[in-house]
C-alpha positions as CSV (number, residue, x, y, z in Angstrom):
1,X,0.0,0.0,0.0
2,X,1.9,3.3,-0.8
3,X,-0.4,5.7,0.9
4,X,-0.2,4.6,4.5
5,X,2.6,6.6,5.9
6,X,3.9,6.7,9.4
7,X,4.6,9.9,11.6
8,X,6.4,10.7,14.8
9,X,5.7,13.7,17.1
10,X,8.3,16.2,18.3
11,X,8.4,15.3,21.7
12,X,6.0,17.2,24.1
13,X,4.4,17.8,27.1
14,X,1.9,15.4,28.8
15,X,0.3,16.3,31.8
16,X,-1.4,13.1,34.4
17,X,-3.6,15.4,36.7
18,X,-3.9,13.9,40.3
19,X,-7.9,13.0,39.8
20,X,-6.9,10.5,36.7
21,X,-9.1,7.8,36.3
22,X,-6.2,5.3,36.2
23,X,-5.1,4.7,39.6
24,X,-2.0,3.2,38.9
25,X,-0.4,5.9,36.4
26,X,2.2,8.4,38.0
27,X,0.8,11.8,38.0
28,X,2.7,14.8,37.7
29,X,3.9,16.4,34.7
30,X,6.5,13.7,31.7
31,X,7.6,14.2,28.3
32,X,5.9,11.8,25.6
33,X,5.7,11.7,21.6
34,X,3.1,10.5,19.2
35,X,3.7,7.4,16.8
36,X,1.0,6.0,14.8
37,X,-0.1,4.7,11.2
38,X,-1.8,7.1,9.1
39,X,-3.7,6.5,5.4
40,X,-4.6,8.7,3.4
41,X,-7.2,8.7,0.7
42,X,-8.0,10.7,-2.2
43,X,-11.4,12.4,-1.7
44,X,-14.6,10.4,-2.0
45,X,-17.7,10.9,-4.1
46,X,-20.8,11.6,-1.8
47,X,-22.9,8.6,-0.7
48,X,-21.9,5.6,2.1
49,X,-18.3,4.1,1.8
50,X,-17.1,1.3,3.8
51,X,-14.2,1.2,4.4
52,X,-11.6,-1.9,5.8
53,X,-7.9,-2.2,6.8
54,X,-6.0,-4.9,7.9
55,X,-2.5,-5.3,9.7
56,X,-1.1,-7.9,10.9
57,X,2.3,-8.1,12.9
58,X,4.2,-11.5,13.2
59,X,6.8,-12.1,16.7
60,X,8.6,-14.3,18.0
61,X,6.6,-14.5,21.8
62,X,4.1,-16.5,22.9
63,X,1.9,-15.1,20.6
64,X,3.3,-15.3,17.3
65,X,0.8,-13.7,15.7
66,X,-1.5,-10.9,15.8
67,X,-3.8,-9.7,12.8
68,X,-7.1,-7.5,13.0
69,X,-9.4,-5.9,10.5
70,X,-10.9,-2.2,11.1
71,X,-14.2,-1.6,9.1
72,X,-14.7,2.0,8.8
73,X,-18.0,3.2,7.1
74,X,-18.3,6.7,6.5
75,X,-21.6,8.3,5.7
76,X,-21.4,11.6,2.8
């Protein structure tokens, strides 16, 4: 696929307030960056489009394998 691309953050500034709702995080103030998977598409006609990706990532754990399929449907 050539138009998924992946992008990293400058890092930043992430603050974990003392009322979190995860009891286990440390609060207080760290410094984090973004990675993720991105794809982008050309524009799409008006109507319903449904959309699916799939990714799959192959180790060498316990669980050798790991593959799931997103269906995205987006309404126009």
């Amino acid at each position: 696929m050539d138009n998924a691309t992946v992008l990293y953050s400058k890092g930043f500034n992430i603050t974990i307030p003392e009322n979190t709702h995860f009891p286990d995080q440390n609060t207080g103030t760290w410094r984090s960056r973004a990675h993720g998977w991105f794809v982008f598409l050309k524009p799409l006609p008006p109507g319903d489009h449904k959309l699916y990706y799939n990714v799959g990532v192959t180790g060498t754990g316990s669980i050798n394998h790991f593959e799931k399929t997103l269906a995205l449907l987006f309404i126009f």
